[in-house]
Backbone as JSON, one array per atom type, in Angstrom:
{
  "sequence": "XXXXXXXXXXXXXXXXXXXXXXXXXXXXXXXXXXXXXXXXXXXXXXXXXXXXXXXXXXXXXXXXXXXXX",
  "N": [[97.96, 160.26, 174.13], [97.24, 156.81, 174.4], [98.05, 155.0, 176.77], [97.51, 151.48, 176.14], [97.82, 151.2, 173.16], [100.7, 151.93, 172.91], [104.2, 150.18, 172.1], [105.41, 147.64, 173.74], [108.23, 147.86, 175.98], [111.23, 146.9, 174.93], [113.91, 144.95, 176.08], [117.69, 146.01, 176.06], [120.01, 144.31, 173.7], [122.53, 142.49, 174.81], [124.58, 141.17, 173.82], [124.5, 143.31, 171.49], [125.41, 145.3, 172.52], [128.14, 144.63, 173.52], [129.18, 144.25, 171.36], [128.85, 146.97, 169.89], [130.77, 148.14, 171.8], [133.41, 146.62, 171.68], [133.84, 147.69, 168.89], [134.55, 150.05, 169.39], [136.53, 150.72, 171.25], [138.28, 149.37, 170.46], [140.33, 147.22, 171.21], [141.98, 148.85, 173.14], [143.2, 147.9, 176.09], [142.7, 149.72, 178.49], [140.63, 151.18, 178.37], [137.96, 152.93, 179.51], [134.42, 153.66, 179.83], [132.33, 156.18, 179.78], [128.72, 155.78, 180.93], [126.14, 157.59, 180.34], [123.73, 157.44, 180.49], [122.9, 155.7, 182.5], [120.81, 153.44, 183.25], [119.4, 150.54, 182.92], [121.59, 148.62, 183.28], [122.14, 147.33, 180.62], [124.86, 147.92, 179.51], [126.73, 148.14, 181.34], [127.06, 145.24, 182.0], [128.06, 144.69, 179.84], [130.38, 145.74, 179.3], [131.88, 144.63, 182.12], [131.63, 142.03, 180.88], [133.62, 142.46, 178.88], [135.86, 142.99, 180.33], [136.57, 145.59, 180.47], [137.0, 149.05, 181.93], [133.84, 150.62, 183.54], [132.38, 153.63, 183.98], [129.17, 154.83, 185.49], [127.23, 157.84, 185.05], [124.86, 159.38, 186.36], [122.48, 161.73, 186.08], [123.73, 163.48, 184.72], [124.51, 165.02, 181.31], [126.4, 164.54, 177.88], [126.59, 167.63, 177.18], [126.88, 168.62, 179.83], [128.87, 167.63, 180.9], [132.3, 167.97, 182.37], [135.87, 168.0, 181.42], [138.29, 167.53, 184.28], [141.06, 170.1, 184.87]],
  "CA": [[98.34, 158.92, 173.78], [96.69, 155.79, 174.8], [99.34, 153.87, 176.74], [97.27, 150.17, 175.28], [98.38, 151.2, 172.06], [102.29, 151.93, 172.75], [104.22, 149.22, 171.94], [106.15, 147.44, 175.1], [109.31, 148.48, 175.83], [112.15, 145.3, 174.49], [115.35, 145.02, 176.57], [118.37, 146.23, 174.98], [120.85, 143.57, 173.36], [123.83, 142.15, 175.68], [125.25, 141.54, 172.79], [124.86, 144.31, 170.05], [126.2, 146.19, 172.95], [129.22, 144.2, 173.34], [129.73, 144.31, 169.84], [129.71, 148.2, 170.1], [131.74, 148.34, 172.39], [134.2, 145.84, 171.35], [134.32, 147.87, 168.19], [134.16, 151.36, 169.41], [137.57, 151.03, 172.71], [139.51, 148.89, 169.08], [141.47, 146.45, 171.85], [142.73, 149.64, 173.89], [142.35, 147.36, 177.52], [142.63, 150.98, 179.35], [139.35, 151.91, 177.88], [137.1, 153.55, 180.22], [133.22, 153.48, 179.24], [131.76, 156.61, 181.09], [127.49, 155.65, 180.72], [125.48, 158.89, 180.63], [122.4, 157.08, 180.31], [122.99, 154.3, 182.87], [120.01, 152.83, 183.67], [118.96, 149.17, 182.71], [122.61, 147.6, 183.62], [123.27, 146.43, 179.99], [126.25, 148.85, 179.11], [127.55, 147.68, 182.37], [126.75, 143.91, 182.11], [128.63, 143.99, 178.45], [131.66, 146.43, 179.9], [132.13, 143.69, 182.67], [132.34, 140.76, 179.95], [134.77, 142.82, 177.93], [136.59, 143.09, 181.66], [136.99, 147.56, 180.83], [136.55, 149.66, 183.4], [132.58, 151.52, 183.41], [131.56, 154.46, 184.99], [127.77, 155.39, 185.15], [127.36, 159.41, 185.21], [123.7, 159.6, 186.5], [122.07, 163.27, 186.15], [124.64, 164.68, 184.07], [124.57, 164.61, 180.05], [127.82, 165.17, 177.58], [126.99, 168.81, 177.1], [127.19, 169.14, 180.64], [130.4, 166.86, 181.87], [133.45, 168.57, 182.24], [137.11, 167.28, 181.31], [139.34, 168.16, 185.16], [142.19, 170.25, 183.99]],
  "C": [[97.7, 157.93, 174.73], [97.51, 154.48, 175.16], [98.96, 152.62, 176.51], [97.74, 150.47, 173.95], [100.29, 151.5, 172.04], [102.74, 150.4, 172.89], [105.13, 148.69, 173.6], [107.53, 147.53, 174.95], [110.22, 146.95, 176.05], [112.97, 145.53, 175.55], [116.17, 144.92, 175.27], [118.69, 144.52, 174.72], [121.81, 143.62, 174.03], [124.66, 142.46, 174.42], [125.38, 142.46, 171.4], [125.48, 145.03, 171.45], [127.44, 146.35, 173.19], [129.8, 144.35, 172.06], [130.26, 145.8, 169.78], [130.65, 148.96, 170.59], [132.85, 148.02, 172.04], [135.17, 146.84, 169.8], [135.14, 149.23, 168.51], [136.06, 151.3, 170.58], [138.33, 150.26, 171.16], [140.69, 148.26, 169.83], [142.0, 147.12, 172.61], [141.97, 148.69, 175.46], [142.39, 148.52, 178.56], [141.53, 151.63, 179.34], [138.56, 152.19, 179.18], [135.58, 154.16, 179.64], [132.79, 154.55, 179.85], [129.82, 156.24, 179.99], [126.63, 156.51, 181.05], [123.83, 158.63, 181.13], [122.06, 155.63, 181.07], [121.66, 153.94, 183.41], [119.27, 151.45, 184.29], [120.17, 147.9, 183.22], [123.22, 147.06, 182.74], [124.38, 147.08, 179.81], [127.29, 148.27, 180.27], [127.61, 146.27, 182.47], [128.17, 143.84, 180.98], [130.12, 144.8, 178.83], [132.45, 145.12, 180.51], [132.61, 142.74, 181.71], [133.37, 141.06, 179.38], [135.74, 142.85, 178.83], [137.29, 144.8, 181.06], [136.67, 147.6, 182.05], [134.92, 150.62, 182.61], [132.3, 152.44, 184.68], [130.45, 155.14, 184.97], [128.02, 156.78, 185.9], [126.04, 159.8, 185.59], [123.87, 161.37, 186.85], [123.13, 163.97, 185.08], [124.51, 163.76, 182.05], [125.82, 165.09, 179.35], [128.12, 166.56, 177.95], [127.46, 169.3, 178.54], [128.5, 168.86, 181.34], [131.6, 167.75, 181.24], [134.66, 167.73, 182.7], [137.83, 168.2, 183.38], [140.71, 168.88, 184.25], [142.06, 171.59, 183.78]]
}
C-alpha cells in the first residue's frame, strides 16, 4: 500500500459519541463506561459531558477482561 493514496484519518464525533452513549447507559447515572480502545480521548471527553464515570482498559480487549468474583 502506498500510504499517498490512504485516505487521512477524520477525528471521531464528540457528539455521535455522546449520542451513543446517552442512548446505550438509558439515564442509569451509575453507569460506568469501561473504554477498551481508549486512545484519542473522545469516549472520555463525551463520558465527562454526560458527568458518568469512564474507565480506559489499555492492553486488554473484552475477550480478555475478567468480571472479580
Amino acid at each position: 500500500m502506498v500510504p499517498a493514496l490512504l485516505p487521512p484519518r477524520l477525528p471521531k464525533s464528540l457528539y455521535a459519541a455522546e449520542d451513543a452513549l446517552r442512548v446505550s447507559v438509558g439515564g442509569k447515572l451509575d453507569a460506568v463506561i469501561l473504554d477498551f480502545f481508549a486512545s484519542s480521548g473522545t469516549t472520555a471527553h463525551a463520558v465527562m459531558r454526560l458527568n458518568l464515570q469512564w474507565t480506559p482498559c489499555p492492553g486488554q480487549f473484552p475477550s480478555e477482561f475478567k468480571l472479580a468474583g
